[in-house]
N, C-alpha and C positions, 0 to 999 in steps of 0.2 A: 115162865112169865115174860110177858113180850116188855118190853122198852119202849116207853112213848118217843113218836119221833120230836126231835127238836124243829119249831119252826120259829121261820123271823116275827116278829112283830108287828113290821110295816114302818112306814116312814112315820107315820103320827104317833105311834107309842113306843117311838125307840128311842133311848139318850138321848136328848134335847133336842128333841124333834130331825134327829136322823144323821146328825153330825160325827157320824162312824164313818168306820171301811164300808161297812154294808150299805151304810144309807147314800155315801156317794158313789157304791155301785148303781144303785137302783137310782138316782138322779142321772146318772152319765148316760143309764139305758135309756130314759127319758130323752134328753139329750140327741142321742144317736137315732132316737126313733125305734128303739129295739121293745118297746112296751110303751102305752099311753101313757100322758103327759100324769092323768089321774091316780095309775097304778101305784100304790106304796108298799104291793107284794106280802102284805098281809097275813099271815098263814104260809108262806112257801117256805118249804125243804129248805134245808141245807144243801142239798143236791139240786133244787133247781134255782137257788142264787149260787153255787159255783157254774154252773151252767151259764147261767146271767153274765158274771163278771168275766167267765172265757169270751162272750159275744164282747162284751164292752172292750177286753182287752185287744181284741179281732178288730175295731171300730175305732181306737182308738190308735191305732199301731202306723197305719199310714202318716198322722200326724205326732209322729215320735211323744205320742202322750201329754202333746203340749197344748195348754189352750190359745195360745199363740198363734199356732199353725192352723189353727182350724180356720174351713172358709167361715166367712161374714156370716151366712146364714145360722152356722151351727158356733158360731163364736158370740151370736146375738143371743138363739136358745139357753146356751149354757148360762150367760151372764142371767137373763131373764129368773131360768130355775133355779143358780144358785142364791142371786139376790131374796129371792124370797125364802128361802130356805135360811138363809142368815139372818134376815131379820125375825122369822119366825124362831128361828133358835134360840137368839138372844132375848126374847120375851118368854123363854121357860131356861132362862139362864146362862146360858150359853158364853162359851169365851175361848177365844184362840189362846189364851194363855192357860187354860184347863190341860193341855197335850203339848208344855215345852220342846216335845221331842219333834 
């Protein structure tokens, strides 16, 4: 009996609209330009979101993972897609004090 594979969900049907590890992989690929801004990865592997977050990690690593360090361009991006992602989040709930840790 085979084992159905696990896949993501995508950024519109994952906890509060994507405010996981997974969902700010898939934002930061956004971000770095490793996937359209559109993609919310939908159906992909487990295997090809660790793939993903190796890229982000790789993209990320020049500016010691800071969004500080990024240039302007990609420190505009980031604010851009994160902001919308927060306020979307927080219209199906959403709160940084959900994750004290």
């Amino acid at each position: 009996m085979r084992q159905q594979q696990k896949t993501y969900a995508g950024l519109d049907d994952d906890s509060y609209g994507g405010m996981t590890p997974t969902g700010n992989i898939v934002r930061d690929a956004q971000v770095f330009g490793l996937i359209p801004e559109e993609e919310t990865c939908a159906g992909w592997s487990v295997a090809a979101i660790q793939d993903l977050y190796d890229k982000v990690s790789d993209a990320w690593r020049p500016y010691g993972h800071m969004v500080s360090n990024l240039p302007d361009d990609l420190r505009e991006r980031h604010k851009r897609i994160y902001d919308v992602a927060i306020a979307r989040a927080r219209e199906r709930g959403w709160s940084p004090d959900l994750y004290p840790d």
